[in-house]
VOPAGU-2260 file (C-alpha; in pm, 1 decimal, decimal comma):
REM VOPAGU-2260
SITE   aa  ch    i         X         Y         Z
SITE  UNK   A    0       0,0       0,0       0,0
SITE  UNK   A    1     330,1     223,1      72,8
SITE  UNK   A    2     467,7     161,4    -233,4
SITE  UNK   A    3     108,4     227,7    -407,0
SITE  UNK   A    4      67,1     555,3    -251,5
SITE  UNK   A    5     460,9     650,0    -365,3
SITE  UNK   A    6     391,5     570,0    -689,1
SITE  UNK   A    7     113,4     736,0    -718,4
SITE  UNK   A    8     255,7    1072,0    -581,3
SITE  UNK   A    9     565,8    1012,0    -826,6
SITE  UNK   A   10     290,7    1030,0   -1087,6
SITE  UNK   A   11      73,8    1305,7    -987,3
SITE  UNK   A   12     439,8    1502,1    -986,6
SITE  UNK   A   13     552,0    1464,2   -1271,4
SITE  UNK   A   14     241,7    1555,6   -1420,3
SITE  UNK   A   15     228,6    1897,3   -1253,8
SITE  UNK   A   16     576,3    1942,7   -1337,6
SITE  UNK   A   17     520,2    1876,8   -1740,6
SITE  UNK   A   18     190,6    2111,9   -1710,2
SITE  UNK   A   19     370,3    2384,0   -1527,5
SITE  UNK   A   20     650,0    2348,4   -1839,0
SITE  UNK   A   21     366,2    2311,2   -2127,6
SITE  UNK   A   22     210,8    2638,5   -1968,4
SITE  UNK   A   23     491,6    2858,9   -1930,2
SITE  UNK   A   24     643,0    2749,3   -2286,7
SITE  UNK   A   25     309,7    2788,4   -2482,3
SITE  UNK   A   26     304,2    3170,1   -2291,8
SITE  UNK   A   27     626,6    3241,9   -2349,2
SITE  UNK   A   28     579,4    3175,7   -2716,1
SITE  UNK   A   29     213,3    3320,3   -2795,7
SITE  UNK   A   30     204,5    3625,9   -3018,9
SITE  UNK   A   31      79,0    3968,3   -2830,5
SITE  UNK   A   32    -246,0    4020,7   -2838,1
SITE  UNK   A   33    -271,0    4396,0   -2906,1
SITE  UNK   A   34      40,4    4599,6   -2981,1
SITE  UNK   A   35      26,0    4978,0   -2839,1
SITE  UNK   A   36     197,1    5235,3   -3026,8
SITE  UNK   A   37     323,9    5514,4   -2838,4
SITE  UNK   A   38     527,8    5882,5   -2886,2
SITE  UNK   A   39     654,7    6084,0   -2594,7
SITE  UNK   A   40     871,4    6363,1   -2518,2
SITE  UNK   A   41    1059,0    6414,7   -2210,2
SITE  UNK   A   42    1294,1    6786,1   -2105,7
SITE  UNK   A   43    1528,2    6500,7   -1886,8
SITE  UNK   A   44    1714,1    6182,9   -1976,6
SITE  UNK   A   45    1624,8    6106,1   -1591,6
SITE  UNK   A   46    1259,5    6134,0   -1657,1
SITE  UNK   A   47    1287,4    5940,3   -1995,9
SITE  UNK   A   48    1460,5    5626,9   -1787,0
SITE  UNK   A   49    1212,5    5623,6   -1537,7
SITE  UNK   A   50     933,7    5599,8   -1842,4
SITE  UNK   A   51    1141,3    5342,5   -1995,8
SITE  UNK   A   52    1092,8    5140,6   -1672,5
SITE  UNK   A   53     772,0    5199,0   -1658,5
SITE  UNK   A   54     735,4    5064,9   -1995,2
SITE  UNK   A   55     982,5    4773,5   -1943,3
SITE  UNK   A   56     795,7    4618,6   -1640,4
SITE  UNK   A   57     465,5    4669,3   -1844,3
SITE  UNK   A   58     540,0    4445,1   -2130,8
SITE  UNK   A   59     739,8    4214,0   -1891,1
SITE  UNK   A   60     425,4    4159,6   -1667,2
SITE  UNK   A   61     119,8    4181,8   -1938,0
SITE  UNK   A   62     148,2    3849,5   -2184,7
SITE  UNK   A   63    -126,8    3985,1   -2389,9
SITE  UNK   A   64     -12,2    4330,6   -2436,3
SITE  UNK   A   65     327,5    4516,1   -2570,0
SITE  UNK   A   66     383,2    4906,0   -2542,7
SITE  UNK   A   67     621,5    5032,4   -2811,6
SITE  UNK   A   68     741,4    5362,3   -2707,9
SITE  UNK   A   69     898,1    5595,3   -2940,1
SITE  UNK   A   70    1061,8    5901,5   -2744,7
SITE  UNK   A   71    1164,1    6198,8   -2980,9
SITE  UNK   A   72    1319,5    6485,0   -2941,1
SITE  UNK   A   73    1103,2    6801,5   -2766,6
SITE  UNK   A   74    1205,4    7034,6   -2975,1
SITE  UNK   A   75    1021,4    6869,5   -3287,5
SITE  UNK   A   76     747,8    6633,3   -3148,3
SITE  UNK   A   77     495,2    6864,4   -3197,5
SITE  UNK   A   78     560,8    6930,1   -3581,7
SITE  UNK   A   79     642,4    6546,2   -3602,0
SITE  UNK   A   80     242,2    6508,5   -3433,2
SITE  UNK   A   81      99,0    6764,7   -3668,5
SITE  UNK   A   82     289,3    6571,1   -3983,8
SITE  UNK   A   83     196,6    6201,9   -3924,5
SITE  UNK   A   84    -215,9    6385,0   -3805,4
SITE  UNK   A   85    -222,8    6499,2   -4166,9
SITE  UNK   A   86    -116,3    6170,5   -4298,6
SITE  UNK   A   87    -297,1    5969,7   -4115,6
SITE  UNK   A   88     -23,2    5776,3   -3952,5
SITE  UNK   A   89     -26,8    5884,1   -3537,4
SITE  UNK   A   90      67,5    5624,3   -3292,0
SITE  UNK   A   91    -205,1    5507,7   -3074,1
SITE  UNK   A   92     -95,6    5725,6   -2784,9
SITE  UNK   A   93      76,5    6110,4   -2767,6
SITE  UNK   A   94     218,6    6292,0   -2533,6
SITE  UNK   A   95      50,7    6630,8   -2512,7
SITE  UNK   A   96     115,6    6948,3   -2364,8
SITE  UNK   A   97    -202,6    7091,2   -2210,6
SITE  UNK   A   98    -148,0    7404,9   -2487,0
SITE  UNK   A   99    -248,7    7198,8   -2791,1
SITE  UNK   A  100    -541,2    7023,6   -2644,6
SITE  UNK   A  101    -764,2    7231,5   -2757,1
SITE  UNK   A  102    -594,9    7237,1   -3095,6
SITE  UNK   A  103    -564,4    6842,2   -3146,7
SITE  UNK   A  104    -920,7    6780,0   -3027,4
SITE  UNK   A  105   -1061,6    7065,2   -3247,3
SITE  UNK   A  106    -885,1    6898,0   -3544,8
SITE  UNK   A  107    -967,2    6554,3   -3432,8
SITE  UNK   A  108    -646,4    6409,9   -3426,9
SITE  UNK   A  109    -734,5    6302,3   -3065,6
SITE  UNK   A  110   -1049,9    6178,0   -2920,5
SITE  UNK   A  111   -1241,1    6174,4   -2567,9
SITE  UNK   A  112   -1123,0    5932,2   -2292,1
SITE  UNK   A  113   -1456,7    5992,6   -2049,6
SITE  UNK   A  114   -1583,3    5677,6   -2157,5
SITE  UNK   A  115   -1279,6    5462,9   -2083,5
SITE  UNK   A  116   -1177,1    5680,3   -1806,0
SITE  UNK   A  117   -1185,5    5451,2   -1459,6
SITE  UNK   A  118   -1429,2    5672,7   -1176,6
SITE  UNK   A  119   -1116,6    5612,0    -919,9
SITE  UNK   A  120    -872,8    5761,1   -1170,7
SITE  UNK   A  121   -1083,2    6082,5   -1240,8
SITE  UNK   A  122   -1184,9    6113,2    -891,7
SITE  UNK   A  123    -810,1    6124,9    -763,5
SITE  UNK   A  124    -672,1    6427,2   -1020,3
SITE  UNK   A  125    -676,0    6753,7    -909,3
SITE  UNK   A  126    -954,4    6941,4   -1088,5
SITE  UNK   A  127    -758,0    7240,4   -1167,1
SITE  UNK   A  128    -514,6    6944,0   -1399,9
SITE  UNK   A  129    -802,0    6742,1   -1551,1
SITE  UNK   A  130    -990,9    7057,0   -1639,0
SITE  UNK   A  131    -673,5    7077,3   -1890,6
SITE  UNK   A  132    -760,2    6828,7   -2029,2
SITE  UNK   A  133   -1076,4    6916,9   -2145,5
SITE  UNK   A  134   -1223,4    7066,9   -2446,6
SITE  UNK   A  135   -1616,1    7116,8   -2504,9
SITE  UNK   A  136   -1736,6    6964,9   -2216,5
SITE  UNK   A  137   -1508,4    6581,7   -2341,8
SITE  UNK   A  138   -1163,0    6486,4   -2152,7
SITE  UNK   A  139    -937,4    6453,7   -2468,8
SITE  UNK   A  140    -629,8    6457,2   -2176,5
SITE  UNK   A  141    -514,4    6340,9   -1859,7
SITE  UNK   A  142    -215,0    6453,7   -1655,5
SITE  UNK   A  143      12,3    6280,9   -1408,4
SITE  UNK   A  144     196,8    6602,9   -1305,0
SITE  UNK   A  145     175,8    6962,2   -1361,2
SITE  UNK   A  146     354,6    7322,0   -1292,3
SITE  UNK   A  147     233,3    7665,9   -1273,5
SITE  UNK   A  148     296,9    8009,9   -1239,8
SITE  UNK   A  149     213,8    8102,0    -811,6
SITE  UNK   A  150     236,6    8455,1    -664,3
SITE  UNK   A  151     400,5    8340,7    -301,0
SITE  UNK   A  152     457,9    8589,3      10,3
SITE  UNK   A  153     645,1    8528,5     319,2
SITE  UNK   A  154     344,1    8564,7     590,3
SITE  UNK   A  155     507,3    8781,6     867,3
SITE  UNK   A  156     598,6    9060,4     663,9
SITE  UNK   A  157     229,5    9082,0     507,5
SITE  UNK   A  158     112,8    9070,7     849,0
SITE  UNK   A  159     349,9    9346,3    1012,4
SITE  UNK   A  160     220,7    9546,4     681,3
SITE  UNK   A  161    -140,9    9524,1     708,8
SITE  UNK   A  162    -170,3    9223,2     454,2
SITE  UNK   A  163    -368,5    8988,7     665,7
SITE  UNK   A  164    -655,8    9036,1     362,8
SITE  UNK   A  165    -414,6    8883,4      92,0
SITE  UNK   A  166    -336,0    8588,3     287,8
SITE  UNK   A  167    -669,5    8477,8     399,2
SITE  UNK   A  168    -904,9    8603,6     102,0
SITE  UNK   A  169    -995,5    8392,9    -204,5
SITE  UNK   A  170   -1090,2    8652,8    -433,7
SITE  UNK   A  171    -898,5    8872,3    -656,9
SITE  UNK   A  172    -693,8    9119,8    -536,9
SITE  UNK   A  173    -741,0    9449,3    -672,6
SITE  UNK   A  174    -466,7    9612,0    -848,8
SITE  UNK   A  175    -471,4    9902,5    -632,8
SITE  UNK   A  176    -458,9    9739,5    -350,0
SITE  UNK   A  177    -156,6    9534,2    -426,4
SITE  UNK   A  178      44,4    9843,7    -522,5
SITE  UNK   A  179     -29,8    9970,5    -197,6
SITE  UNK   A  180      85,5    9670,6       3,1
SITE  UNK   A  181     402,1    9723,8    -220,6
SITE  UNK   A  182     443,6   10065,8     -95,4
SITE  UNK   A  183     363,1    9950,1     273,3
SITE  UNK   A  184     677,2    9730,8     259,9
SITE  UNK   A  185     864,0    9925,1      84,5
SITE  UNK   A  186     855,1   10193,3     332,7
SITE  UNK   A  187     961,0    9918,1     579,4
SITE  UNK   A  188    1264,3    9752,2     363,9
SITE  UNK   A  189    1583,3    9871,3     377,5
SITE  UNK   A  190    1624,3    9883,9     -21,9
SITE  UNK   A  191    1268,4    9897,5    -126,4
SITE  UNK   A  192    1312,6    9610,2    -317,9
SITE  UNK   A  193    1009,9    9420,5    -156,8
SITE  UNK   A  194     917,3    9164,1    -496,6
SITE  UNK   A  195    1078,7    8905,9    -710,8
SITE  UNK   A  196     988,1    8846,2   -1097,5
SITE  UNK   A  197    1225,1    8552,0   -1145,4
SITE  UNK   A  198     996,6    8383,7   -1410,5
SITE  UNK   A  199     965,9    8659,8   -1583,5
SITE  UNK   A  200    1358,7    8543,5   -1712,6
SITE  UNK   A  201    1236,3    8241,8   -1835,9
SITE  UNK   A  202    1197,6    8160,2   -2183,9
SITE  UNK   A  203     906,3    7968,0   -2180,3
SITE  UNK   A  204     597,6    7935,6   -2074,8
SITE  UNK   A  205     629,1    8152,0   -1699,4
SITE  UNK   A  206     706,4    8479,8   -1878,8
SITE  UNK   A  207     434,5    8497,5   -2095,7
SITE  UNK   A  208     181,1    8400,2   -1826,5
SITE  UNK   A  209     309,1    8613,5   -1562,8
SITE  UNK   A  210     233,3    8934,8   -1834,1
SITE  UNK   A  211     -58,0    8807,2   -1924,1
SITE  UNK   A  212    -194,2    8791,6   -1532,9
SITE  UNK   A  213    -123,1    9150,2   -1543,1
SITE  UNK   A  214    -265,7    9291,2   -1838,8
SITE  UNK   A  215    -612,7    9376,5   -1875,9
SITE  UNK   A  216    -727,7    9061,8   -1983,8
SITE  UNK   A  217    -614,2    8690,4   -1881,3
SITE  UNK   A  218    -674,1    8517,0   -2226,6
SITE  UNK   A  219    -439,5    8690,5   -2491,4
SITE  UNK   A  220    -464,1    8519,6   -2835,8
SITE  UNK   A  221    -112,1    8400,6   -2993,6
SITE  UNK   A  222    -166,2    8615,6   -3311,5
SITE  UNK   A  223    -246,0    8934,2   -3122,8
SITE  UNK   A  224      85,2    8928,8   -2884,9
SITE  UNK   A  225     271,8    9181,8   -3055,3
SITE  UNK   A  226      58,7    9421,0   -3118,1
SITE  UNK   A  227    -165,9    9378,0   -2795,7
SITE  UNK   A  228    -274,2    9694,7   -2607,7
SITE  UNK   A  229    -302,9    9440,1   -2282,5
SITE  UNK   A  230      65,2    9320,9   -2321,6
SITE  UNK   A  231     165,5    9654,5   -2351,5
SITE  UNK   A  232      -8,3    9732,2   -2061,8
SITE  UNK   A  233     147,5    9462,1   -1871,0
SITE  UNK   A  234     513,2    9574,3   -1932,1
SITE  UNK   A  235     405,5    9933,4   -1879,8
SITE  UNK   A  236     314,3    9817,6   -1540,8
SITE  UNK   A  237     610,1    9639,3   -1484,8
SITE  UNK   A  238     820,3    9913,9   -1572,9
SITE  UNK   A  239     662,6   10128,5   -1317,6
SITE  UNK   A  240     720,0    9881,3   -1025,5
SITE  UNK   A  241    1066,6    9844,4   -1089,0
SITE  UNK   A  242    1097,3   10284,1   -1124,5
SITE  UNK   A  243     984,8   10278,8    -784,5
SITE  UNK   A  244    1201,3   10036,7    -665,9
SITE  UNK   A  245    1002,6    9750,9    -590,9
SITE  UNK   A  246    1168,8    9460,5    -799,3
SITE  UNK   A  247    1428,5    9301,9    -648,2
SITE  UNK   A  248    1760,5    9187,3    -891,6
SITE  UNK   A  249    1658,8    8840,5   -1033,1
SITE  UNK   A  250    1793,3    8638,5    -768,8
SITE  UNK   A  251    1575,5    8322,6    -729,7
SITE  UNK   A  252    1635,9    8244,9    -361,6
SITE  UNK   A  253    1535,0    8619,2    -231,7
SITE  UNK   A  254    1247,5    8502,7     -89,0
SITE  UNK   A  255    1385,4    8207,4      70,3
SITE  UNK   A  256    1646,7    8467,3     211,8
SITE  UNK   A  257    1409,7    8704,4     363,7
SITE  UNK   A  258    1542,3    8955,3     132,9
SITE  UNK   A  259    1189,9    9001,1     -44,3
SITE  UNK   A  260     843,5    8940,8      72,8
SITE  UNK   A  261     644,2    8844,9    -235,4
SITE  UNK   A  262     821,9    8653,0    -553,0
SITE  UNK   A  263     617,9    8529,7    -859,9
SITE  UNK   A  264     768,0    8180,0    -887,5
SITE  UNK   A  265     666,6    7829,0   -1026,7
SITE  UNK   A  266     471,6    7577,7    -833,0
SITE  UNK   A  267     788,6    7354,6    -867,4
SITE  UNK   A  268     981,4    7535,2    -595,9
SITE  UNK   A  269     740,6    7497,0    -348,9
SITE  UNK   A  270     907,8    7209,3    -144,7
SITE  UNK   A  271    1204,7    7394,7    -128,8
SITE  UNK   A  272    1090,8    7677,6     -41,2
SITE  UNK   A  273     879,3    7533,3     235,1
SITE  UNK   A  274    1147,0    7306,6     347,5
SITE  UNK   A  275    1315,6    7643,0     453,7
SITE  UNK   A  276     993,6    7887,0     511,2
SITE  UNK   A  277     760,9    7633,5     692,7
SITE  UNK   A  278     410,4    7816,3     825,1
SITE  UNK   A  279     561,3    8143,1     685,3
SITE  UNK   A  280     568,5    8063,3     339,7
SITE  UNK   A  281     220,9    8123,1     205,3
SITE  UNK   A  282      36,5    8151,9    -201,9
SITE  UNK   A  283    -203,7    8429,9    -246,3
SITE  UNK   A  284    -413,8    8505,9    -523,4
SITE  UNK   A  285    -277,7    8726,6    -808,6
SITE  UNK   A  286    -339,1    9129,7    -858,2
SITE  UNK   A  287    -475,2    9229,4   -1178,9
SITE  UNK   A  288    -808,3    9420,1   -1344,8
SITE  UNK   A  289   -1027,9    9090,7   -1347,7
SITE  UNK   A  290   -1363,7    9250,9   -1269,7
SITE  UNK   A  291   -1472,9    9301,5   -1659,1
SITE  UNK   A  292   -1513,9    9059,7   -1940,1
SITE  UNK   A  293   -1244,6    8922,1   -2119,0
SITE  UNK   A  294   -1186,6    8881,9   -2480,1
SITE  UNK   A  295   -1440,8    8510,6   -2461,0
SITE  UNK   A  296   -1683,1    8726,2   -2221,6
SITE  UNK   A  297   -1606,8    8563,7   -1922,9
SITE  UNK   A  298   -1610,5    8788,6   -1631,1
SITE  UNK   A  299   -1292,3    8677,5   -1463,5
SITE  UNK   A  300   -1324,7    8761,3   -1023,0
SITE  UNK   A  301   -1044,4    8540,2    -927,7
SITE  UNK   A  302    -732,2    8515,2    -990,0
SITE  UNK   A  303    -579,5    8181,8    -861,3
SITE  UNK   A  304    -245,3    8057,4   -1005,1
SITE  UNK   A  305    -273,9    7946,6   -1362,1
SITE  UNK   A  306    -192,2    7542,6   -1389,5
SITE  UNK   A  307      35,0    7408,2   -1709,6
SITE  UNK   A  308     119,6    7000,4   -1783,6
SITE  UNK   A  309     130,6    6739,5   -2002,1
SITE  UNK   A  310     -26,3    6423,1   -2019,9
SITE  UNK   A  311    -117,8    6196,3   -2248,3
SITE  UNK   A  312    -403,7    6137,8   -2540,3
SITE  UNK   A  313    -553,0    5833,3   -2692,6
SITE  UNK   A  314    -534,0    5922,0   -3137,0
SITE  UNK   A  315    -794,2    5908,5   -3385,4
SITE  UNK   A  316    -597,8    5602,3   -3522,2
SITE  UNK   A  317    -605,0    5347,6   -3205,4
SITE  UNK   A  318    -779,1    5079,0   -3314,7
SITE  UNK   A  319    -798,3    4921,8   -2951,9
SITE  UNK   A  320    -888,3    5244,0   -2679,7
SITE  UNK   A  321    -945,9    4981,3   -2402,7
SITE  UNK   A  322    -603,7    4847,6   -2420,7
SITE  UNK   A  323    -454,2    5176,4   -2466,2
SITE  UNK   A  324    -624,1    5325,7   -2156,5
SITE  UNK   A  325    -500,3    5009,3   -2000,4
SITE  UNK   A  326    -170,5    5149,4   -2043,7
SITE  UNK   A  327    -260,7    5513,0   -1917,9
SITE  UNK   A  328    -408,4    5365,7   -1630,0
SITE  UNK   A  329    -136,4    5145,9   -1515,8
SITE  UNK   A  330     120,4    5462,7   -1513,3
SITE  UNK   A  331    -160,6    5636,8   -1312,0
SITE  UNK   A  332     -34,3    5455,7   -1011,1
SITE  UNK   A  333      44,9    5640,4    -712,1
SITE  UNK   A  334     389,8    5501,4    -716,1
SITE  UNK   A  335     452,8    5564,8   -1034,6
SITE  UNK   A  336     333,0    5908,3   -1072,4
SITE  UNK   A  337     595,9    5971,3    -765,2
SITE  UNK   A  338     878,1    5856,6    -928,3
SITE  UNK   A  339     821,8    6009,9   -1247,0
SITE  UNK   A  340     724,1    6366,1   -1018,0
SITE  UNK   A  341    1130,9    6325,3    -867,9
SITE  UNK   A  342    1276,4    6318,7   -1173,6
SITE  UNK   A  343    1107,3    6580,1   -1340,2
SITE  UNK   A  344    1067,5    6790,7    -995,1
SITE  UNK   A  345     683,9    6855,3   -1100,0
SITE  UNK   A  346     393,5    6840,5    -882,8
SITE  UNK   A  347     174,0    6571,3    -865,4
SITE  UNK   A  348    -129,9    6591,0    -998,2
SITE  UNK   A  349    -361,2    6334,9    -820,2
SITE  UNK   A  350    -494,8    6363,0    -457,4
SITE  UNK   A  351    -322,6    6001,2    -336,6
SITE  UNK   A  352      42,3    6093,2    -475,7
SITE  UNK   A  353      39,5    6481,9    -329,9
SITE  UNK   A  354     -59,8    6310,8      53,4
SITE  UNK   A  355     181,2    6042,1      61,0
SITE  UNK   A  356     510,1    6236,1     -13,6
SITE  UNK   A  357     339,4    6531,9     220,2
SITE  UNK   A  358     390,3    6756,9     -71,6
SITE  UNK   A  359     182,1    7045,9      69,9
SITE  UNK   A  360     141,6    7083,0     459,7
SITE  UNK   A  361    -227,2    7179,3     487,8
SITE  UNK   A  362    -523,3    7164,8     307,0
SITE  UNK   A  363    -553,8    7473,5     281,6
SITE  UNK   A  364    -293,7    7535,8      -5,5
SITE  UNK   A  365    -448,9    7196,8    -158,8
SITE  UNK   A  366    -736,2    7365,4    -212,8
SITE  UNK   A  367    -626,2    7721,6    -289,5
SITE  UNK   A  368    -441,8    7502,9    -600,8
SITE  UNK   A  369    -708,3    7295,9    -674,1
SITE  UNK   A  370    -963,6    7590,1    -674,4
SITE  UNK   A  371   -1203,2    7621,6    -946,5
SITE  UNK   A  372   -1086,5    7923,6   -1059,2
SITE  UNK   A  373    -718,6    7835,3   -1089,2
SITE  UNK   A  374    -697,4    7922,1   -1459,6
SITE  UNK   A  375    -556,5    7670,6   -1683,0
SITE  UNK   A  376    -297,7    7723,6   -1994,9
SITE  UNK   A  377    -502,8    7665,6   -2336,7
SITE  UNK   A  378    -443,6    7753,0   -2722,7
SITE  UNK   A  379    -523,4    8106,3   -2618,8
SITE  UNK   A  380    -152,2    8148,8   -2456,4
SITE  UNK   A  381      25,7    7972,1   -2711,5
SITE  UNK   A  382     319,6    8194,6   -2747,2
SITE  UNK   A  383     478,3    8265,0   -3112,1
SITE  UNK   A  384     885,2    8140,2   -3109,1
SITE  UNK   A  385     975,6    8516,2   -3187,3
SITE  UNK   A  386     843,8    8671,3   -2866,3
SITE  UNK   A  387    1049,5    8469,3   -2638,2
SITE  UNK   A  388    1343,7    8695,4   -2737,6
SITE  UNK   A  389    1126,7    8969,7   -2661,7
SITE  UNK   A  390     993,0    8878,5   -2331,2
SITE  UNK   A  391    1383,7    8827,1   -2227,4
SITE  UNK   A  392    1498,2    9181,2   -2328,4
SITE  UNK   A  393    1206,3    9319,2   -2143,7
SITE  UNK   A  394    1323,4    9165,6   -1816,8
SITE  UNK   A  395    1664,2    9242,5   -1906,5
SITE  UNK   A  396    1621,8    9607,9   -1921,7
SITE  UNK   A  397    1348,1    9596,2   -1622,8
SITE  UNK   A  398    1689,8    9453,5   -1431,2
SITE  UNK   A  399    1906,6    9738,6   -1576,5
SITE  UNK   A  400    1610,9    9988,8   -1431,4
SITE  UNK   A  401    1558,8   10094,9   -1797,8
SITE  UNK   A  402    1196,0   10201,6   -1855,2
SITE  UNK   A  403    1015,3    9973,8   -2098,3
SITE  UNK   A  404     682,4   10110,7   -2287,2
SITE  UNK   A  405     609,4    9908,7   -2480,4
SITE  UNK   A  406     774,7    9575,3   -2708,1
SITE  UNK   A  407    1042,7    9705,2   -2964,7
């Protein structure tokens, strides 16, 4: 009966064993069953080897499924999008910065994700990122992380100048106002200089958003930059503030230093800046004539910062959405939104990822950047190569306390 029962279990063994084999070999040998096209970008090899991974671990862990990711260069992905849109021959997925989404979905080179889009998913963005994403009322984009332009103020010296309003308000902040809380701590600085405008240096996207906060309106159409009464305003303004001595020498620590108590700055240095501020580091909303209608007669009352990102898009040419959204939803992770967030030092952009690395410290500044009037970058601010060059020499001669009227 022993040697029955051996047997037996000898047998029953060596089954499993061949089964276990015949499995693993027929899996390892069966043909995908949907292959996902994909084009990205990234501004950082670091943040284009942490995709990679992403990528790598997908296709090693999903039998059914391969992603084949094709990164390109920045600087010519978007011509490289519009190209392959007119012929027809887009990838299933695209990288796409929140500018163009407008553009892409008006021209139906990308299509609407609501359907395929999980409830836990669109439930743990921000609302101030998805909203990005959308274009007439359809999500045609979704964001892991996301930047912006912030106005931030060190707390005691608004206080010891009669700012508690600006700290604790959610509405707009009059222009008038604001220049008088300049004066106020001017009159208690020992150079006057009492505000950064950092981003206005940068060539990109900060500059142009930062002029456009201040001119008359907060939409300003690409084509009608240069010759824009509202831009013109803006750096008529600016010019002023730095006459009276206001703007500090583009030095992008001042406010960390104490040396200034307001600095328009990006969203991205807000851990560092709060790693050395704590409590006293605070956002407020931005000054500007917002109670009229703008160019799309929208009556703009608040003035929140104004949210930027990229994300990614399913194309007109995926033949399989679900599996492509498959995709977007596995690199939706928590984790791997905070991995990809180090590398590229942006902010999160879901509820889950912000808590667990403690990116903000209250929920108070959650909210004031997920308000519903945080203004988000469209088509409207797409900015035309040959301004950038403009935009610099402005802030070049507002540094050299040379009067600017308007743009040469």
């Amino acid at each position: 009966m022993n040697v029955l029962k051996k047997l037996l279990m000898l047998v029953l063994i060596a089954f499993l064993v061949s089964s276990c084999d015949m499995t693993y070999e027929v899996s390892t040998q069966k043909p995908f069953h949907s292959e996902v096209d994909l084009w990205a970008y990234f501004e950082t090899k670091g943040e284009q080897k942490i995709f990679q991974e992403h990528v790598n671990y997908f296709n090693k862990h999903q039998y059914q499924v391969r992603i084949n990711a094709v990164i390109l260069p920045s600087n010519v992905f978007h011509d490289t999008v519009k190209k392959a849109a007119v012929e027809k021959s887009l990838p299933d997925i695209i990288a796409v910065n929140s500018n163009y989404v407008a553009l892409y979905a008006d021209q139906d080179f990308i299509i609407p994700m609501d359907k395929f889009l999980t409830d836990s998913t669109r439930n743990d963005l921000l609302s101030a990122v998805l909203n990005k994403g959308v274009f007439d009322g359809r999500i045609y984009m979704v964001s892991p992380q996301a930047s912006g332009l912030v106005l931030y103020a060190n707390k005691e010296k608004l206080l010891a100048n009669e700012g508690d309003a600006f700290i604790y308000q959610s509405e707009y902040i009059k222009l008038h106002n604001f220049e008088s809380l300049l004066e106020r701590l001017a009159n208690h600085d020992d150079d006057g200089a009492v505000m950064d405008m950092s981003a206005l240096s940068n060539r990109n996207w900060a500059a142009q958003m930062l002029l456009s906060q201040l001119s008359e309106t907060s939409f300003i159409p690409a084509d009608d930059m240069a010759e824009s009464p509202s831009m013109e305003r803006a750096l008529q303004l600016i010019s002023k503030w730095n006459g009276e001595g206001y703007i500090a020498s583009n030095d992008s620590d001042a406010l960390l230093n104490g040396d200034v108590a307001l600095s328009w700055s990006l969203l991205a240095d807000y851990p560092k800046l709060k790693r050395s501020m704590g409590d006293n580091l605070v956002m407020i909303p931005f000054p500007g004539l917002f109670g009229h209608d703008d160019l799309f007669g929208n009556v703009s009352k608040y003035s929140h910062p104004i949210i930027k990102s990229w994300g990614w898009s399913v194309t007109r040419q995926c033949d399989d959405v679900q599996v492509a959204m498959h995709f977007i939803e596995y690199i939706f992770q928590k984790q791997k939104i905070i991995e990809a967030s180090r590398e590229s030092k942006l902010m999160p952009a879901t509820l889950t990822a912000l808590k667990e690395i403690d990116y903000f410290s209250s929920q108070r500044e959650i909210n004031f950047i997920n308000a519903e009037n945080t203004i988000s970058l469209s088509k409207t601010h797409l900015i035309r190569p040959e301004m950038y060059s403009k935009l610099q020499t402005v802030f070049n001669n507002v540094n050299k306390d040379e009067a600017i009227s308007k743009i040469e």
